[in-house]
N, C-alpha and C positions, 0 to 999 in steps of 0.2 A: 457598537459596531454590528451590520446587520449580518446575518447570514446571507451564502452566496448559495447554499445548498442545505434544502431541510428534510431528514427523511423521517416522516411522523407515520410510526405501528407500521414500514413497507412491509407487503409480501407479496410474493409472486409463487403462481402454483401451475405447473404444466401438467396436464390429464390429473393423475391423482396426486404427484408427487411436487411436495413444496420444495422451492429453493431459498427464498425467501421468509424468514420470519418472525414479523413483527418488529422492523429493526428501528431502533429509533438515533439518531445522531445529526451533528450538524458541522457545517464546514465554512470556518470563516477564512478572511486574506491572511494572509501571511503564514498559513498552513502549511505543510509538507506530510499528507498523510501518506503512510505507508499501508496500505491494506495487503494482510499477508492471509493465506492460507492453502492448505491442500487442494490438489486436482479436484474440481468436482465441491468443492467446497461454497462455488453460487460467487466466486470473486468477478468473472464478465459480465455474470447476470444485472448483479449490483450495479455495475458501470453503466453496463446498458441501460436499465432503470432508468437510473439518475439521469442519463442523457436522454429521456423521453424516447427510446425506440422500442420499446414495449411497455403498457399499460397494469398497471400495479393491481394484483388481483384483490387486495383491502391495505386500503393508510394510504400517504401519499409521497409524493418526492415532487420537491420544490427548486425550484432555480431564480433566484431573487424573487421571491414572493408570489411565484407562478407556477403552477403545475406543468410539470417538464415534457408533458404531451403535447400542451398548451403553446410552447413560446414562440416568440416571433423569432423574426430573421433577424430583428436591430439583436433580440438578448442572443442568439448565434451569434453574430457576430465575436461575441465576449469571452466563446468558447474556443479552445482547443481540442484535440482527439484525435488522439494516435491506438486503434484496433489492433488486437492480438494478430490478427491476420490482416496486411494490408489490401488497400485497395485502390493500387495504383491500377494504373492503363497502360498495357504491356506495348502499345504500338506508341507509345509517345515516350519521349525523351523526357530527361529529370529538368532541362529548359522549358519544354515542352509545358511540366506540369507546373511550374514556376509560373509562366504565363496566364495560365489557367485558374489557381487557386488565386491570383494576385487580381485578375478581372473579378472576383467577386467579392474583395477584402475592402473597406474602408480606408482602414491601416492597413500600412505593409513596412515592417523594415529591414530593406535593403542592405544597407551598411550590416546589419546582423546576420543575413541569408548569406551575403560573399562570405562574411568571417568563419560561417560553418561549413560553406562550399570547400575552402581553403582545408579549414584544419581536419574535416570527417573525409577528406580523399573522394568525395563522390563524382562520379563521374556523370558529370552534368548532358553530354553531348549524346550518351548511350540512350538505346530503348530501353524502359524498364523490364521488357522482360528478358532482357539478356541481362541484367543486373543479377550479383547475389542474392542472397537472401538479407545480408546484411546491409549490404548497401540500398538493396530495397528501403532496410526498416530506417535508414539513416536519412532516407528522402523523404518517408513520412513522418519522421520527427522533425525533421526542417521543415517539413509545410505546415506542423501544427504548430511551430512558433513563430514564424515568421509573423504573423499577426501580433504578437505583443499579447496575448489572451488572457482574461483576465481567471481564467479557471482553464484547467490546463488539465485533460484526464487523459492516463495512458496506461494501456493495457498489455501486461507484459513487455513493458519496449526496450528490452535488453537481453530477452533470451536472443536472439539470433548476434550479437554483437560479439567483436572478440574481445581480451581485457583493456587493449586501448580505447577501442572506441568507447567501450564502457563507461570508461574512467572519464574519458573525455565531454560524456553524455550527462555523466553524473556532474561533474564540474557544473555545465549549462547550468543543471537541476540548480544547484548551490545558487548561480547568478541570479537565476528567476525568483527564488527563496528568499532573496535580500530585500527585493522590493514586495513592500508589506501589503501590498494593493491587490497584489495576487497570488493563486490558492491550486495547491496542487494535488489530485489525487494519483497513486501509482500503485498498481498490482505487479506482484513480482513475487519470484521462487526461490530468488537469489538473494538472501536473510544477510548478508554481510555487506550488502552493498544499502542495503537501509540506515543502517547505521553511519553512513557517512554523508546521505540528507537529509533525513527525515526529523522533524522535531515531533509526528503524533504517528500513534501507529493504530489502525483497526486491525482485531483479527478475528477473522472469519472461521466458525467451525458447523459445519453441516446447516447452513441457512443462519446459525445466529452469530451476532455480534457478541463473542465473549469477551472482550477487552477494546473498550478505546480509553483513548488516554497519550500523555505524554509519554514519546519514549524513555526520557531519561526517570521519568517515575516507574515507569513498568521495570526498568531492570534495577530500580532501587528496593522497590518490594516485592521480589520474587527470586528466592534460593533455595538454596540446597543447604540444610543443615544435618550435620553428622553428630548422633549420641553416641559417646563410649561410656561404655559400664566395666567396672571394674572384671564380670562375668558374664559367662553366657546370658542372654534373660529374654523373654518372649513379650514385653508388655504391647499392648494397646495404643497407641497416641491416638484419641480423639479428638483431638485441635480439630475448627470446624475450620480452618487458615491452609491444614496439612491436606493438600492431593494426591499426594503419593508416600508410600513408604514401603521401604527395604531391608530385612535383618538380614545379617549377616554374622554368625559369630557373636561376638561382645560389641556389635556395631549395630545400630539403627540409622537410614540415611531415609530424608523427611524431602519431598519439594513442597514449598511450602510460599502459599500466595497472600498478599495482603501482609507483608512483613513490616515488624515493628522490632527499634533496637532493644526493645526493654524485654523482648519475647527471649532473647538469648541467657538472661539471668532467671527467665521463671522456669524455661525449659532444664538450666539446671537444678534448680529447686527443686521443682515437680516428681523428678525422675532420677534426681543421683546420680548425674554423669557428668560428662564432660563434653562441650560443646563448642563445636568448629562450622562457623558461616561462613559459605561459597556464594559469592554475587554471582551469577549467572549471565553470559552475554545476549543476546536477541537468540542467536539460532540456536541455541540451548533452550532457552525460554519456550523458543516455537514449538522443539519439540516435546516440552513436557508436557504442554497444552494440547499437542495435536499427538496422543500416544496410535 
């Protein structure tokens, strides 16, 4: 299966300061990436990238086998994009815009665009700029699916939403997910709401890709393990697996990445304690990665 998105050694550097570095990864159909990380962390940079609106300052980013500065209007077509900041047209109505993105789509489907009209409450007849903020972001996530796309990027598009439309938002996610022909990246703050579409997560820490991967493998190898020692004691763990470590008393608590089940009998061996593994959920995870 081929890649829909290839990003070989990206970087991006503005005056002296890189955001960007060296990222290498790829993104096939049937994806659900979650790209998580801190403000500032280069997660719109990256999107933008990848959508060809700025020029990679070394390596490349690809969009079905084309450099994403490069592509034509057929390979747009293919795409969706929902921007942290919308960019609707405050004097036109959510019809208005309907009419508008729909004159320049190939595909359009309708039967899908009412069922959202319906169930997101948006107020079709209104001018966008008397819209919320949410309902803003609710008509630019309708206009980037209403095309069926086959690559689907959205940037933060649930901070302004309340918990239903969220939920409601994420469901879609879920639907688009099933059909294996298309590939979705999403940036977001909101670590608990990953977990309930996401099958891959990237995570972003000051320009680099420290983790991609399956989610359900990322929270299978990464805990929290607790050694008790019969007494106080001060040892060292130098596991080159352990990132973190905290004594306390007769307690040493480990986070510890690249877990393996047979690690839990050597760590009693090794050390003469007694040993307790915590699985860790995502937003745990995030945090221990992003101290």
């Amino acid at each position: 299966m081929s890649a829909c998105v290839s990003l070989n050694n990206l970087q991006r550097q503005f005056s002296r300061v890189t955001v960007l570095k060296g990222i290498n990864a790829r993104v096939f159909p049937g994806q659900v990436i979650a790209l998580l990380g801190k403000n500032g962390a280069g997660k719109t940079t990256l999107l933008e990238t990848i959508l060809g609106f700025g020029f990679p300052s070394g390596g490349e980013a690809t969009l079905w086998q084309v450099k994403a500065t490069d592509i034509s209007g057929e390979l747009k077509q293919r795409i969706g994009f929902v921007p942290q900041q919308d960019e609707l047209l405050p004097s036109l109505t959510g019809n208005d815009h309907l009419k508008l993105f729909k004159s320049f789509r190939a595909h359009w489907n309708q039967p899908l665009v009412d069922k959202l009209i319906a169930e997101w409450l948006i107020p079709m007849n209104m001018h966008t700029g008397k819209m919320s903020v949410g309902q803003r972001q609710k008509l630019s996530i309708l206009l980037a699916l209403a095309h069926e796309p086959e690559l689907l990027i959205l940037d933060e598009p649930v901070a302004s939403l309340d918990p239903i439309a969220r939920r409601q938002f994420l469901q879609q996610l879920v639907d688009i997910a099933a059909d294996e022909n298309r590939a979705v990246i999403f940036s977001t703050h909101i670590v608990s709401d990953v977990e309930r579409v996401a099958n891959q997560v990237w995570m972003l820490r000051d320009g680099d890709l420290v983790y991609q991967g399956g989610l359900d493998e990322l929270k299978e190898s990464f805990v929290r393990v607790t050694l008790t020692f019969d007494q106080p004691v001060n040892p060292k763990i130098n596991w080159p697996q352990v990132i973190k470590q905290k004594k306390s008393g007769n307690q040493i608590q480990l986070t510890v990445e690249h877990w393996q089940p047979e690690m839990e009998q050597q760590l009693a061996q090794e050390f003469s304690a007694q040993v307790r593994v915590e699985y860790l959920g995502l937003e745990d995870i995030f945090l221990e990665m992003n101290p």
